[in-house]
GUFILO-261914 format. One record per residue (C-alpha): residue number from 1; x, y, z. Coordinates in nm, 3 decimals, always signed. Example, Ala and Ser with C-alpha at 12.3 -4.5 7.8 and 13.67 -1.06 7.14 Angstrom:
// residues 2
num->1 c1->+1.230 c2->-0.450 c3->+0.780 $
num->2 c1->+1.367 c2->-0.106 c3->+0.714 $
This chain:
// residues 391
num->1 c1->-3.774 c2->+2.917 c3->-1.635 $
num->2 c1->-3.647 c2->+3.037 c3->-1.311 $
num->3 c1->-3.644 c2->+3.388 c3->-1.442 $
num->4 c1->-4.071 c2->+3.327 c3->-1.506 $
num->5 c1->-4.103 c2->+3.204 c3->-1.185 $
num->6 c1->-3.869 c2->+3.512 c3->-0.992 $
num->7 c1->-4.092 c2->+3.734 c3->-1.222 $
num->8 c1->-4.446 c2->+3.523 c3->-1.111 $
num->9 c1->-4.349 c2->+3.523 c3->-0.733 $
num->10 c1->-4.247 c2->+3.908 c3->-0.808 $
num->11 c1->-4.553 c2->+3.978 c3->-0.942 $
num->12 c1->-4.753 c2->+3.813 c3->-0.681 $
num->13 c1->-4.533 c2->+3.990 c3->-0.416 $
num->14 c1->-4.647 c2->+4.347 c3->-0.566 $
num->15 c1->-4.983 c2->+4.213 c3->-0.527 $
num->16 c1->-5.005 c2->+4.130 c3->-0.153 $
num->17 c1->-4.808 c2->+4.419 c3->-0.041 $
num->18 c1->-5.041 c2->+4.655 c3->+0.071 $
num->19 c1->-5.249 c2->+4.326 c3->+0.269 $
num->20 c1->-4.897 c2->+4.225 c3->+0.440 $
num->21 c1->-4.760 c2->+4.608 c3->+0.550 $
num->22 c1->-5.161 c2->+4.704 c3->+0.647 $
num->23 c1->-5.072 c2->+4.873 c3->+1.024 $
num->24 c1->-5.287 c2->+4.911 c3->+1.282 $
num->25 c1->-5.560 c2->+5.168 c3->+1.312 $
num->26 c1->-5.420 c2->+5.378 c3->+1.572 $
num->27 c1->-5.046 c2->+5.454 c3->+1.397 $
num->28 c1->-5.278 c2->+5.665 c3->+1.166 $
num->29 c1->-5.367 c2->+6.010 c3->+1.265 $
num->30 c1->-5.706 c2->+6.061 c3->+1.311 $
num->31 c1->-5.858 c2->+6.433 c3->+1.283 $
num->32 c1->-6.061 c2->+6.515 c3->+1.590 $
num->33 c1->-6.234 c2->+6.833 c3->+1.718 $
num->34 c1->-6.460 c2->+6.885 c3->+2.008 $
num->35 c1->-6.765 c2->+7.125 c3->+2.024 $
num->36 c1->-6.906 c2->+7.172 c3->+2.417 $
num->37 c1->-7.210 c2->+7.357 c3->+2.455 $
num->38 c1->-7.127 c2->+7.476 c3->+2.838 $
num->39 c1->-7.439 c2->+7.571 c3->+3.049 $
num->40 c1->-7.500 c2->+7.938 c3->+3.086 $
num->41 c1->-7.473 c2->+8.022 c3->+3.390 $
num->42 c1->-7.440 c2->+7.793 c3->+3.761 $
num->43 c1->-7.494 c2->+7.879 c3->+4.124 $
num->44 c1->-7.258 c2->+7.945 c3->+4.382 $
num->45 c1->-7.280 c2->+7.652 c3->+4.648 $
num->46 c1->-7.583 c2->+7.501 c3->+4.435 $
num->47 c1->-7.632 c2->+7.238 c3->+4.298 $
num->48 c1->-7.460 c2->+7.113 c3->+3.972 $
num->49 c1->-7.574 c2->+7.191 c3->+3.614 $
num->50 c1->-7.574 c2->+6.969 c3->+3.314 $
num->51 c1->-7.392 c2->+7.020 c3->+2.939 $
num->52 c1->-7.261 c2->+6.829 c3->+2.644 $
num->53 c1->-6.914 c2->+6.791 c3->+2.466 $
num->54 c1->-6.953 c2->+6.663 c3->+2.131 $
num->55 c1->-6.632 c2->+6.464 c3->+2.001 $
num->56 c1->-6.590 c2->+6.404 c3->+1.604 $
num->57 c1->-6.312 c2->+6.242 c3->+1.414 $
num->58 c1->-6.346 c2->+6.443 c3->+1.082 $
num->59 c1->-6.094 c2->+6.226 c3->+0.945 $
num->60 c1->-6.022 c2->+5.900 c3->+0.759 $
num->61 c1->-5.907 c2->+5.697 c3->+1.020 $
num->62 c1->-6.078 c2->+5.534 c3->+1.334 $
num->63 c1->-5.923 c2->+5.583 c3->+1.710 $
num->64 c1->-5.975 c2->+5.348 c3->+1.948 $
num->65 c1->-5.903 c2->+5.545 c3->+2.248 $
num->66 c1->-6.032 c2->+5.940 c3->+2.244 $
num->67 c1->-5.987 c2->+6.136 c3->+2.538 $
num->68 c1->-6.167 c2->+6.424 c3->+2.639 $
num->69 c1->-5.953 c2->+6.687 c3->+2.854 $
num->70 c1->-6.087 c2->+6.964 c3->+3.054 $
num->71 c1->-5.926 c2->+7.297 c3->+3.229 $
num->72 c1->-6.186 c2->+7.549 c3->+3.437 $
num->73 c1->-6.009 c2->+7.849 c3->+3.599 $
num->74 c1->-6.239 c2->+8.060 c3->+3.829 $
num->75 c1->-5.938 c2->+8.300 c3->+3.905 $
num->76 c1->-5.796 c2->+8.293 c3->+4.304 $
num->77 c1->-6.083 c2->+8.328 c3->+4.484 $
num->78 c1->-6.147 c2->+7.975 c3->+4.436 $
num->79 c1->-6.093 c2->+7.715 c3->+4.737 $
num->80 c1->-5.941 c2->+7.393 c3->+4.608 $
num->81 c1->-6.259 c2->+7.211 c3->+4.684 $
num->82 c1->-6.498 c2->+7.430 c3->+4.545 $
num->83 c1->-6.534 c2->+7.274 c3->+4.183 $
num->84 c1->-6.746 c2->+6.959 c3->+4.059 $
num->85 c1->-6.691 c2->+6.806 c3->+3.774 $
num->86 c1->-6.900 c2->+6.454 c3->+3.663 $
num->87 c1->-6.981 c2->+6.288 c3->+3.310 $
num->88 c1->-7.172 c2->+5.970 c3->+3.199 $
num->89 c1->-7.110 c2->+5.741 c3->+2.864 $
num->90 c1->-7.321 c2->+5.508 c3->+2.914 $
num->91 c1->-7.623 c2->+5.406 c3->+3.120 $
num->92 c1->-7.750 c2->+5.667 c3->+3.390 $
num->93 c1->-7.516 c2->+5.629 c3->+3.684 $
num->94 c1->-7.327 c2->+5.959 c3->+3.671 $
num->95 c1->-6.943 c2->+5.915 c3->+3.747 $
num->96 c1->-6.657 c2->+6.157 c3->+3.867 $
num->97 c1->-6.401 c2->+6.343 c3->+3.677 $
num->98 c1->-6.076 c2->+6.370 c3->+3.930 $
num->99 c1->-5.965 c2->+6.716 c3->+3.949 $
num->100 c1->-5.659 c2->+6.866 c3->+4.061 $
num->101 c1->-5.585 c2->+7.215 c3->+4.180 $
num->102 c1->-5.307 c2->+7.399 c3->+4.076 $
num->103 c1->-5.197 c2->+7.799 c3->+4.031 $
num->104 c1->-5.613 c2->+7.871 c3->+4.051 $
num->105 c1->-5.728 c2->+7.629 c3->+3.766 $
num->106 c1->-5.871 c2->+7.332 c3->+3.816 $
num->107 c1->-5.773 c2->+7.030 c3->+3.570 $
num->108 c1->-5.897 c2->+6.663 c3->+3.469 $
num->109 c1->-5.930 c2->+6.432 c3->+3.209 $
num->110 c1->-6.271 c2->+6.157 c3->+3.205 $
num->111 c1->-6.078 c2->+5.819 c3->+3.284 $
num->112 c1->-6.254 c2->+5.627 c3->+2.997 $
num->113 c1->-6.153 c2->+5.640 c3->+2.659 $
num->114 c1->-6.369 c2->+5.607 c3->+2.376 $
num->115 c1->-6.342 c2->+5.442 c3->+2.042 $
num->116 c1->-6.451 c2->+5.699 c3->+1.763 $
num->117 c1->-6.471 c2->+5.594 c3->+1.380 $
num->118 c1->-6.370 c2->+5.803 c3->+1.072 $
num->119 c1->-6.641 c2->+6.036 c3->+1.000 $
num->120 c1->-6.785 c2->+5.989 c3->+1.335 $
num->121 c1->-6.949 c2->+6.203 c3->+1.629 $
num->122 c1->-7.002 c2->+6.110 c3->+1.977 $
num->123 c1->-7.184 c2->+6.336 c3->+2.254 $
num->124 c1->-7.088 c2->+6.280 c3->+2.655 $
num->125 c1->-7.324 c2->+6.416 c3->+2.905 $
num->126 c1->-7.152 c2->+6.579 c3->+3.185 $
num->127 c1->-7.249 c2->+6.821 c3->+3.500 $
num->128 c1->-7.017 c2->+7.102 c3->+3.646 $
num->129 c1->-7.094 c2->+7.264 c3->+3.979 $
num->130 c1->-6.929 c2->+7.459 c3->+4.251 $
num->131 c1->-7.046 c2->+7.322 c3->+4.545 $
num->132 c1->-6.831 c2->+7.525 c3->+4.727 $
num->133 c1->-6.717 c2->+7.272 c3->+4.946 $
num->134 c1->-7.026 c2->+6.941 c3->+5.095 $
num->135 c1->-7.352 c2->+6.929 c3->+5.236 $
num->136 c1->-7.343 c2->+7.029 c3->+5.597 $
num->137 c1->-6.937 c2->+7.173 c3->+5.548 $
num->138 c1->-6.982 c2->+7.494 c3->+5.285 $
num->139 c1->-6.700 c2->+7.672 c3->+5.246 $
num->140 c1->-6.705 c2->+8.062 c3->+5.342 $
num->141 c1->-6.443 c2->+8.201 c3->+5.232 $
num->142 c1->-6.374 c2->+8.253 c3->+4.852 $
num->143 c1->-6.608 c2->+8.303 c3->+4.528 $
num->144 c1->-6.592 c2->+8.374 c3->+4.133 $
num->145 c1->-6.801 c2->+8.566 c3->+3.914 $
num->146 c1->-6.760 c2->+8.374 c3->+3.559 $
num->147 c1->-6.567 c2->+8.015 c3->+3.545 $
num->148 c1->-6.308 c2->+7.995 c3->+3.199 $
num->149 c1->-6.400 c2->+7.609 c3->+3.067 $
num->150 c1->-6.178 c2->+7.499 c3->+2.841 $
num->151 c1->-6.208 c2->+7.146 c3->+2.641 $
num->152 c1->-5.968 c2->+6.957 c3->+2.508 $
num->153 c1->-5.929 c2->+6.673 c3->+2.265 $
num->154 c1->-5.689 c2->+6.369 c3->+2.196 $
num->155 c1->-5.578 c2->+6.029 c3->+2.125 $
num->156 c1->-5.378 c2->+5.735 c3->+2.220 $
num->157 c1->-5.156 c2->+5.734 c3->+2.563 $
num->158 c1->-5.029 c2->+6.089 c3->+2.615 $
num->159 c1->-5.119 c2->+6.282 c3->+2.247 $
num->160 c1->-5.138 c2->+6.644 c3->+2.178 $
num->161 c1->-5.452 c2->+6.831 c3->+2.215 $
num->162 c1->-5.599 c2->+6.786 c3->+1.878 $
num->163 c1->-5.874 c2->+7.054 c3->+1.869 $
num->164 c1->-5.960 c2->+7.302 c3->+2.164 $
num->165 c1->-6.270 c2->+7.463 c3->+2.269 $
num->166 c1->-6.318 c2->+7.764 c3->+2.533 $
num->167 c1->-6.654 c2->+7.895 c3->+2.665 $
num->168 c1->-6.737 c2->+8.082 c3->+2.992 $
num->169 c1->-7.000 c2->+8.070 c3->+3.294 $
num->170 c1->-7.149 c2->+8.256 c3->+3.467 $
num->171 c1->-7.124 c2->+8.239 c3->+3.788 $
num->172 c1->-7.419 c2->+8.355 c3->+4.049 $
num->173 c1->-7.579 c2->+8.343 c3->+4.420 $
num->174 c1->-7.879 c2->+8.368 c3->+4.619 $
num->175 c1->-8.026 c2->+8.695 c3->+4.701 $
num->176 c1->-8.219 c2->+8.738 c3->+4.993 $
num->177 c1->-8.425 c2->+9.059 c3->+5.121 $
num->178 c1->-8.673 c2->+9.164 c3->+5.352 $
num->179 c1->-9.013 c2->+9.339 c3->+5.227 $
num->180 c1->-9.194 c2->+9.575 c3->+5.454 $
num->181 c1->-9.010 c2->+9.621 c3->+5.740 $
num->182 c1->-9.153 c2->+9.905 c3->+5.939 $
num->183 c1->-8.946 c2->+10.174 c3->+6.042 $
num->184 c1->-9.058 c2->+10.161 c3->+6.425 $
num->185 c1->-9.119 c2->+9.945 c3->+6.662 $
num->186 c1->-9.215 c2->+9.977 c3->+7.066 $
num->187 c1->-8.992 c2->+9.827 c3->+7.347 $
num->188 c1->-9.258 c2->+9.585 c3->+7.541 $
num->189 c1->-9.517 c2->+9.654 c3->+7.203 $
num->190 c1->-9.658 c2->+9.466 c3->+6.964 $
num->191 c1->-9.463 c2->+9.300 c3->+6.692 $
num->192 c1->-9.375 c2->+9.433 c3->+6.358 $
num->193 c1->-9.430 c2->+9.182 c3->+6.072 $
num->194 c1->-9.256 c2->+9.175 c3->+5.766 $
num->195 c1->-9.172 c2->+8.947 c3->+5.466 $
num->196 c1->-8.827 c2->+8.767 c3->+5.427 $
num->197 c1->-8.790 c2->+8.630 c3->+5.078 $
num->198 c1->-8.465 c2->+8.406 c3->+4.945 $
num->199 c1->-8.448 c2->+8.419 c3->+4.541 $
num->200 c1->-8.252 c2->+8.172 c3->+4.338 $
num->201 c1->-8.193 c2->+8.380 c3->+4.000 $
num->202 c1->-7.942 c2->+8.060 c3->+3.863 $
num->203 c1->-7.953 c2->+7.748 c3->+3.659 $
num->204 c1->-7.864 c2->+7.550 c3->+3.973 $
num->205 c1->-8.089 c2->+7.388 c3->+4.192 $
num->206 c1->-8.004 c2->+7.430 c3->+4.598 $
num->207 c1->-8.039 c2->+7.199 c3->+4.908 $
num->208 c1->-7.942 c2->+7.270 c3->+5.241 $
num->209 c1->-8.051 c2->+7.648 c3->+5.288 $
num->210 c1->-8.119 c2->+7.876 c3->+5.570 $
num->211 c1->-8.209 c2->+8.175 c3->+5.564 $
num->212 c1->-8.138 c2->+8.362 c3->+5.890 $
num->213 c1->-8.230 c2->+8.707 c3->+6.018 $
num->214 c1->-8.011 c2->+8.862 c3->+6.241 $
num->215 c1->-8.153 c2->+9.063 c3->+6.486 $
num->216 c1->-8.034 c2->+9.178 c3->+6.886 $
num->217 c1->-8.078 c2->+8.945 c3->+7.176 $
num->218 c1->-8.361 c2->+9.172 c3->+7.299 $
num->219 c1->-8.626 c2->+9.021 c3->+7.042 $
num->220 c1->-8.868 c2->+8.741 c3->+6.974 $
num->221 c1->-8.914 c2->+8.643 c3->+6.638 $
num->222 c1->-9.201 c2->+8.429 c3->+6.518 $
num->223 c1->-9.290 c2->+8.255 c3->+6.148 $
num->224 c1->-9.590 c2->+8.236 c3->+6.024 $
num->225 c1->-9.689 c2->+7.878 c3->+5.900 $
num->226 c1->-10.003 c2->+7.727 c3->+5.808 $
num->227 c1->-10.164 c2->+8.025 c3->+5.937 $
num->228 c1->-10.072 c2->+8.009 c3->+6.264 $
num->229 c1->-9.736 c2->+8.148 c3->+6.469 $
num->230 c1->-9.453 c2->+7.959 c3->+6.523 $
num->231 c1->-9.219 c2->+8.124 c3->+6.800 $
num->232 c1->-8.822 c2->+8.030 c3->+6.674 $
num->233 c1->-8.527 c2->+7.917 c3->+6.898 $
num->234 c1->-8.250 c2->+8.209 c3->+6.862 $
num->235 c1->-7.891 c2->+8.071 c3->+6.785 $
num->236 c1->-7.613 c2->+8.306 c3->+6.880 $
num->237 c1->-7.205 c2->+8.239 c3->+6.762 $
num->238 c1->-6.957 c2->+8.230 c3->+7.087 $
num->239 c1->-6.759 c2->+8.538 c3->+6.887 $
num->240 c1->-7.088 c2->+8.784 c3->+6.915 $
num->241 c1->-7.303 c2->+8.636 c3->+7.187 $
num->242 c1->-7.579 c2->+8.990 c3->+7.166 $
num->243 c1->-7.605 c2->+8.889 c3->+6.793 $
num->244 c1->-7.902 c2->+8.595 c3->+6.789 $
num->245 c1->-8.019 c2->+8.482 c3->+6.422 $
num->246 c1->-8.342 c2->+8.307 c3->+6.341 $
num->247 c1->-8.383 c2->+8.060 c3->+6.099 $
num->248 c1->-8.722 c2->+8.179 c3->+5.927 $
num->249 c1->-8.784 c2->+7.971 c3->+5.618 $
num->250 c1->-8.686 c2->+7.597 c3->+5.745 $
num->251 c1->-8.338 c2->+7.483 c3->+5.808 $
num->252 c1->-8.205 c2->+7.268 c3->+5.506 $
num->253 c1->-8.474 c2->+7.396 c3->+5.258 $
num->254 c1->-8.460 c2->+7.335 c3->+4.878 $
num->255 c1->-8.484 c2->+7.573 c3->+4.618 $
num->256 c1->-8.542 c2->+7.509 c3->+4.205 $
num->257 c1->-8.394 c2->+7.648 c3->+3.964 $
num->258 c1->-8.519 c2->+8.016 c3->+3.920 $
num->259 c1->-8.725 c2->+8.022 c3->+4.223 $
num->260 c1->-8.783 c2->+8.182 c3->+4.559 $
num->261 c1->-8.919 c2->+8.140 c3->+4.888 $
num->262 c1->-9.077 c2->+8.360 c3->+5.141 $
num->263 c1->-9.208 c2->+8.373 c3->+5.480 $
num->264 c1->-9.412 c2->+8.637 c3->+5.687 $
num->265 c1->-9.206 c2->+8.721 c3->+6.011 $
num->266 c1->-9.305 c2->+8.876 c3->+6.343 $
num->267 c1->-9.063 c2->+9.060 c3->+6.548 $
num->268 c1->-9.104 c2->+9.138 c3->+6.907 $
num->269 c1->-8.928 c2->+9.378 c3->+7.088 $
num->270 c1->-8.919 c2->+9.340 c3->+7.466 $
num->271 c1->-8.964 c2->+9.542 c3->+7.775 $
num->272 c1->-8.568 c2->+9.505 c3->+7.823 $
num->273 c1->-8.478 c2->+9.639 c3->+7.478 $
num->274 c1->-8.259 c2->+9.970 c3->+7.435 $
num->275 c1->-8.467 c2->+10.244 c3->+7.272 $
num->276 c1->-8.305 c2->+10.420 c3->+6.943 $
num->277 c1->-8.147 c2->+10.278 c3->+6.594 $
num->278 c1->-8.112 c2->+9.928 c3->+6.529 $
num->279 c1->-8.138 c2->+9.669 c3->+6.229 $
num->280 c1->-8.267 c2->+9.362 c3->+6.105 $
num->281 c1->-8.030 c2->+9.149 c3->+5.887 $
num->282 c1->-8.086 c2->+8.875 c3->+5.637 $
num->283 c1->-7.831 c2->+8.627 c3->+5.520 $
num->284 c1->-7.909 c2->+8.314 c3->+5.326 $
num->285 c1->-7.622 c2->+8.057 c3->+5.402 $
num->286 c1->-7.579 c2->+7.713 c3->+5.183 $
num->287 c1->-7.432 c2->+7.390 c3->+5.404 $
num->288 c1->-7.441 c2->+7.562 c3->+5.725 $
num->289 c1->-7.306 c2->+7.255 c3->+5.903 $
num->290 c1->-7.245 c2->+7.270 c3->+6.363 $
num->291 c1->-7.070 c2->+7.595 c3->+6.376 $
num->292 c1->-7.359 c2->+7.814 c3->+6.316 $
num->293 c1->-7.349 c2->+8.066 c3->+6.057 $
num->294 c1->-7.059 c2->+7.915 c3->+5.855 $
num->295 c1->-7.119 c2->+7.818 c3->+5.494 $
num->296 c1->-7.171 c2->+7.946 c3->+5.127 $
num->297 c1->-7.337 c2->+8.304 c3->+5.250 $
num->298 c1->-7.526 c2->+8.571 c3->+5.058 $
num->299 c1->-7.657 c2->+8.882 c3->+5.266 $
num->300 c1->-7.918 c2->+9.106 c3->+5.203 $
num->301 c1->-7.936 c2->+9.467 c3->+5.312 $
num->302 c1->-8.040 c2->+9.561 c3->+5.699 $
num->303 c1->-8.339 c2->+9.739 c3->+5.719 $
num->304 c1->-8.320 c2->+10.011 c3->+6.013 $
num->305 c1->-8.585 c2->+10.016 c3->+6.270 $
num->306 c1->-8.646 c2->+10.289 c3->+6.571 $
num->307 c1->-8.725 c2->+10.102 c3->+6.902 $
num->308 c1->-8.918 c2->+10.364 c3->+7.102 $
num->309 c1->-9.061 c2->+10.366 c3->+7.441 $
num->310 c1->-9.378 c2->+10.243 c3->+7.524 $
num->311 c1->-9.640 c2->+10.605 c3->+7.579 $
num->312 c1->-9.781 c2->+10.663 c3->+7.922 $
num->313 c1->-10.117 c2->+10.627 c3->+7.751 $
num->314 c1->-10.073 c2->+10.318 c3->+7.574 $
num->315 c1->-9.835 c2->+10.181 c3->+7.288 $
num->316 c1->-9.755 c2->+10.363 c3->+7.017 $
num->317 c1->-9.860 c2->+10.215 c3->+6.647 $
num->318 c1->-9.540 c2->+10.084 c3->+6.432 $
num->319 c1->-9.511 c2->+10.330 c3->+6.101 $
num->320 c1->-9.402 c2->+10.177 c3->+5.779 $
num->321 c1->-9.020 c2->+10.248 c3->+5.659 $
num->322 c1->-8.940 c2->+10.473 c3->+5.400 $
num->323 c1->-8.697 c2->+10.293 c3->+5.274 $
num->324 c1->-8.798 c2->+9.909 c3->+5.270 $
num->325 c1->-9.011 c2->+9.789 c3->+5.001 $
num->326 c1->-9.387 c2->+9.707 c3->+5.089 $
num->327 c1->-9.450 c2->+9.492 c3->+4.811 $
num->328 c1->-9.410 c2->+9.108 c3->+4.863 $
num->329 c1->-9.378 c2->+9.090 c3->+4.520 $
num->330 c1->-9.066 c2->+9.006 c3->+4.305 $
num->331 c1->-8.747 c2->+9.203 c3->+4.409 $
num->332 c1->-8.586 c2->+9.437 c3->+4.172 $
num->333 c1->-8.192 c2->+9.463 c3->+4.153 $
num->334 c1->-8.076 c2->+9.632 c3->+4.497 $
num->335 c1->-7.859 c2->+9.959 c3->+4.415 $
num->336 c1->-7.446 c2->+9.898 c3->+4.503 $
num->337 c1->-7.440 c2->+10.105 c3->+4.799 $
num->338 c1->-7.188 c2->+10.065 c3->+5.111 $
num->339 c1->-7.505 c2->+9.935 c3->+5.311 $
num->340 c1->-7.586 c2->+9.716 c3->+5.092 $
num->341 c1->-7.427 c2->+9.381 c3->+5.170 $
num->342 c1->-7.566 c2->+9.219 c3->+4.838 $
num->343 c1->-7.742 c2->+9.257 c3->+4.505 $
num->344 c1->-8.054 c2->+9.139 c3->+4.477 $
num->345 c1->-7.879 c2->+8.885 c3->+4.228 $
num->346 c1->-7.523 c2->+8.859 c3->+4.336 $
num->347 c1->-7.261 c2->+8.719 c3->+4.182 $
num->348 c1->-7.047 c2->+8.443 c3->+4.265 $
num->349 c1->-6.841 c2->+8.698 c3->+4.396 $
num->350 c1->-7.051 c2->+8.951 c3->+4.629 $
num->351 c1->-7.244 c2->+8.643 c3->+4.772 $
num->352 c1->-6.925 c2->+8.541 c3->+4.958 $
num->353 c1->-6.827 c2->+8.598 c3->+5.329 $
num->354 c1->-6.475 c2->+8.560 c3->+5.472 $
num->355 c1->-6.435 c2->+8.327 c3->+5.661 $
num->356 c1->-6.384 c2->+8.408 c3->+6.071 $
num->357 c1->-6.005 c2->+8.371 c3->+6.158 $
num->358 c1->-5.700 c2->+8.452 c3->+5.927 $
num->359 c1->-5.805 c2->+8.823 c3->+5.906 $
num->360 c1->-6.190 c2->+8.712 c3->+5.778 $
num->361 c1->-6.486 c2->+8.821 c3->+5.929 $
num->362 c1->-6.793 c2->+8.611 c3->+6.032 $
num->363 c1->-7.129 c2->+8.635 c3->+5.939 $
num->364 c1->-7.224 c2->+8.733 c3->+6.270 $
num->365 c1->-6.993 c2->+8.974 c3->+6.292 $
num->366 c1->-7.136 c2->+9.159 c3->+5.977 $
num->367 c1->-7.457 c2->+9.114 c3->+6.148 $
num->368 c1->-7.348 c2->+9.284 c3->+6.463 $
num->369 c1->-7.198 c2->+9.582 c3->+6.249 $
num->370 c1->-7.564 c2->+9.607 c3->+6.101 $
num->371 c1->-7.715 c2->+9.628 c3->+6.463 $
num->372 c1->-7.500 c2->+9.845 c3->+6.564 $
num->373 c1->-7.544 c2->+10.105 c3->+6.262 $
num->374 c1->-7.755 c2->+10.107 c3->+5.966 $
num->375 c1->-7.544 c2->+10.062 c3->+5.617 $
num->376 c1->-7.282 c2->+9.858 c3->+5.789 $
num->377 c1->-7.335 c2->+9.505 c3->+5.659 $
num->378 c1->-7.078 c2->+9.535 c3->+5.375 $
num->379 c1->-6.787 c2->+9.522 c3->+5.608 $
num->380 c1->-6.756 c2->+9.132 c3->+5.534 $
num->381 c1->-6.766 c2->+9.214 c3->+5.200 $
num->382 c1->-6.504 c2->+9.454 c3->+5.208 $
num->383 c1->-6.278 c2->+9.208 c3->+5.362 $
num->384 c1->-6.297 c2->+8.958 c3->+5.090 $
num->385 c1->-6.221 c2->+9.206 c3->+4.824 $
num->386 c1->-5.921 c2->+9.321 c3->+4.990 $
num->387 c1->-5.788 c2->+8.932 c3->+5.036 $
num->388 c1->-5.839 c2->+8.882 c3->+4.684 $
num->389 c1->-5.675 c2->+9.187 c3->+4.565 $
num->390 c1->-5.382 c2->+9.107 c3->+4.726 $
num->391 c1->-5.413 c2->+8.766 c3->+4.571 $
């Protein structure tokens, strides 16, 4: 009888087995991949630009705690607080992903978890920008043409990557150009007028940009707005006092997304101004903060103008440049010439001043090469290529 009953409790034993050694969910492996479907393209000091990471457990058991990974490397010519990186799960309040800079990639994982089931998908929401430092302190040194994003995903505490996914970004500016500049003007004369025009060609929305023209301290420039002229204060940089530069458009003005602004200028010569060669120089700058000049920069190419002497008969008439374009219409792609300081869609990495100090060169400083001699606003330029060479 004892034997029937070791069999019976035997029996019942084989039976709840599988209910008493059940383990929990996580000691399973689940199978996880992750799909993100990056954005395109974003702007250099704009504003960020929103994507999706889908995570999916193509497996048979659940996870409670997924994590999504992420690595972006924009190569050396990135400052370490030039990347954004934010995400949502739930709701609409959009939260930050911490990022740390190390050897030129940037790195960060979302600090929630997420539970994911077996045969499950779940899509995050997330924005990635390169602010290129904050409002009203944009960084001027540095730039990228294309950003590598790379997603990872896992489980648990501290797993393995369990699936990875790479895409990459293009990476552009502002471009910013002057339409109809005439090739001569008269010293004590009447103005030449012109069109100034600041293009976004990105996926990124901007805030907080002026456009300035660069001209010589011997000029008044005026704006045209709401049909009438508005005469604007010239700011000048202690490093090249003769250098003034006009804000033209508005200071802190927005741009959309694949949009431009424009405004018809008037520049006056005076009585006082040195007769022969000089320039006019556009540069639209992103978070110019209280040093002027200094921020996310993209410059356009000078346009040369003769200053002649006023006739003992009267003033002479202003005759349209040769080589400015006299269409206020769209611009067309700028050729890649030593005077020309930008494309009329730069990259990331064109759009970029150095920074003054450390061997950099100001914006002003390119400005003053420009007024000095036509074709000489790439010298900035130059610089930064150099730097990052050697980097």
């Amino acid at each position: 009888m004892a034997t029937g009953a070791g069999l019976l409790l035997a029996a019942a034993g084989a039976v709840l087995a599988p209910a008493a050694m059940a383990v929990p969910t996580d000691t399973m492996p689940p199978a996880l991949s992750v799909s993100t479907a990056a954005p395109a393209e974003i702007g250099l000091g704009g504003l960020p630009v929103g994507f999706t990471t889908t995570a999916s457990n193509t497996g048979a058991y659940d996870t409670s705690a997924a994590r999504l990974i992420y690595r972006i490397d924009g190569g050396s010519g990135l400052p370490p607080n030039a990347l954004s990186l934010q995400y949502r799960l739930d709701g609409t309040a959009w939260k930050t992903v911490p990022l740390t800079y190390d050897d030129a990639e940037f790195s960060g994982e979302l600090p929630e978890t997420f539970p994911l089931a077996a045969g499950k998908s779940r899509t995050v929401q997330l924005r990635l920008g390169l602010p290129m430092g904050s409002p009203h302190d944009g960084d001027s040194n540095g730039g990228t043409n294309r950003l590598k994003l790379t997603t990872m995903i896992s489980y648990g505490v501290s797993g393995a990557a369990n699936d990875t996914d790479v895409d990459t970004v293009q990476v552009h500016g502002l471009s910013t150009r002057l339409f109809g500049v005439p090739a001569t003007a008269v010293a004590g004369g009447p103005g030449v007028t012109f069109r100034a025009t600041v293009t976004n060609p990105t996926a990124s929305a901007y805030e907080n940009v002026t456009d300035v023209l660069f001209t010589n301290r011997h000029t008044t420039v005026q704006v045209q707005r709401s049909g009438k002229w508005t005469t604007l204060k010239p700011v000048a940089s202690s490093a090249e006092p003769d250098v003034y530069g006009f804000d033209v458009i508005g200071k802190d003005a927005s741009l959309a997304a694949h949009s431009s602004t424009s405004a018809k200028v008037r520049v006056t010569y005076r009585k006082d101004a040195p007769v022969g060669k000089t320039t006019v120089s556009p540069c639209a700058i992103v978070n110019e903060g209280s040093i002027p000049f200094r921020g996310t920069t993209s410059c356009g190419p000078p346009a040369s103008v003769t200053v002649k002497a006023a006739s003992a008969t009267g003033t002479a008439t202003p005759t349209p440049s040769a080589t400015s374009t006299t269409s206020a219409g769209s611009a067309s792609p700028l050729p890649t010439t030593a005077g020309a300081a930008a494309t009329a869609t730069p990259s990331g990495m064109t759009a970029q001043l150095a920074r003054t100090g450390s061997g950099g060169v100001s914006v002003a400083a390119v400005a003053a090469a420009g007024l000095v001699a036509t074709g000489a606003g790439a010298l900035g330029f130059t610089a930064v290529r150099r730097r990052r060479g050697r980097a």
